[in-house]
N, C-alpha and C positions, 0 to 999 in steps of 0.2 A: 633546486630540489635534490642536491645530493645527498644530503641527509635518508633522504626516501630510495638512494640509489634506483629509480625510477625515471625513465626519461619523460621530461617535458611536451613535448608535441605528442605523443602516444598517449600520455594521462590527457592529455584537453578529450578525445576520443569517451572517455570512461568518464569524463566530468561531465559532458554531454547528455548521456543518458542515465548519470546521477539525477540531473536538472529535470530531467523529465520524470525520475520516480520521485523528487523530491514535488514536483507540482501536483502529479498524483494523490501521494499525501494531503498535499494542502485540499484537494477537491475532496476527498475521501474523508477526512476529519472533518471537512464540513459539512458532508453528507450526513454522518452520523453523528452529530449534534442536531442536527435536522429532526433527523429521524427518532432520534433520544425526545426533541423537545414535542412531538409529534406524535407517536404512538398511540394510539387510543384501541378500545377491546379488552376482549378475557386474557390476552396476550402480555397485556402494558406491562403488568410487574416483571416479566421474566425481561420481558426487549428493554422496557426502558433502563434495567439494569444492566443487561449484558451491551445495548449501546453504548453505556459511560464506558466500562468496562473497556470498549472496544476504541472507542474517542482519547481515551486516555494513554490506550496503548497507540496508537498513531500520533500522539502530541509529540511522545517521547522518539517515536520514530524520525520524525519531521527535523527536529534538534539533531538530531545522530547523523540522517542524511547530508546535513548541511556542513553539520562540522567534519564529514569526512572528504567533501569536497574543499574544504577550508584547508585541511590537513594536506592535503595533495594542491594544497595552494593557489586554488583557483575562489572566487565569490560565487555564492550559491544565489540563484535566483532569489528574491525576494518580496514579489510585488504579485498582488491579484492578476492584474493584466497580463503577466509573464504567466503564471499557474493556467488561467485561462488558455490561455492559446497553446503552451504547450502540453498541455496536462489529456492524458489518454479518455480520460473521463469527463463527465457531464453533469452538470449541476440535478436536483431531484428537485421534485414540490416537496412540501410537507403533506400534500394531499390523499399519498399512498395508505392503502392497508396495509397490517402488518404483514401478509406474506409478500405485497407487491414489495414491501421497502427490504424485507429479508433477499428474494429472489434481485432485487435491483443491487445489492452488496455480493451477491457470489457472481454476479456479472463482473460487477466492479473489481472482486477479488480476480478474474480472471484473466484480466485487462492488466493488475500491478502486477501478478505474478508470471505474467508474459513481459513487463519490463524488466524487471528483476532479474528473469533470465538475458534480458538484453546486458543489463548489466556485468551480469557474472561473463558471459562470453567477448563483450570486450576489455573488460579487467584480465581475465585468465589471456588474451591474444597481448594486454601490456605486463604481464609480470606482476597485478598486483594482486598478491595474496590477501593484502585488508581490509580491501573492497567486497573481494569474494569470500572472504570470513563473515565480515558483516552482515552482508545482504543474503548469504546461504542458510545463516541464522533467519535471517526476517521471511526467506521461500517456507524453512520447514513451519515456523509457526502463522504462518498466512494460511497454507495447507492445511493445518489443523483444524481453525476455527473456522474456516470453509467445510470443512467434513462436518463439525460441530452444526454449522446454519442449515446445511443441507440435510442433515437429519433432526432437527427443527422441524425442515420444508418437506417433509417426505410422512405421508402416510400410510398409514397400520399394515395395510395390503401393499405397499413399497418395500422392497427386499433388493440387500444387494445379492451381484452375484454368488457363487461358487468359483472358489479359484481351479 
């Protein structure tokens, strides 16, 4: 891995708990195709939209994570039974309401965005800056669309604070 001027035994550390955001993903794209194919209510047009929306952005997620474990020259998890077991997250019915399946995804956001940081802190203890570019990108807009579903999930008489 000289190329990457990056030592070997130190990246396995950071490819580890790639592997585990990368299963995440896998759980979490399949949640929200779930939920996409699922939706019923006054709700359906806005979710089932913003689900693809949100399926689509984790497709591409899924791809990126794996190629940057690729790029740091290890093999990325690849298999259900591997996402399963290690994956932070938990399969859904399709049987939810729309705010049960909303509030089951800012759980789930807060499950990837607690690895993510796993990740960036042992990328930053190996020197890799590409990792923690990558994935500091995917905190800020995981963040986002969390702020987004939670003010979805929050009504009229819900206010946030005052700073």
């Amino acid at each position: 891995m000289k190329y990457l001027n990056l030592d070997t035994e130190k990246v396995k550390d950071t490819v580890n708990e790639l592997n585990i955001l990368l299963a995440d993903y896998h759980m979490y794209y399949q949640k929200l195709r779930n939920f996409h194919w699922n939706v019923v209510g006054r709700n359906f047009f806005d979710l089932h939209e913003k689900f693809e929306e949100m399926y689509d952005d984790a497709k591409l997620k899924v791809d990126e994570i794996a190629e940057r474990i690729l790029t740091l020259r290890f093999r990325p998890l690849s298999n259900y039974t591997d996402y399963l077991e290690k994956s932070n997250l938990k399969e859904a019915s399709g049987t939810k309401d729309d705010k049960e399946m909303v509030k089951a995804l800012l759980e789930d956001h807060g499950s990837i965005l607690g690895q993510m940081r796993k990740v960036v802190e042992v990328a930053d203890g190996n020197g890799d800056e590409g990792t923690i570019d990558l994935i500091g990108a995917y905190i800020r807009e995981l963040e986002k669309i969390s702020w987004m579903l939670d003010a979805w999930y929050m009504e009229k008489s819900d206010n946030f604070p005052k700073a």
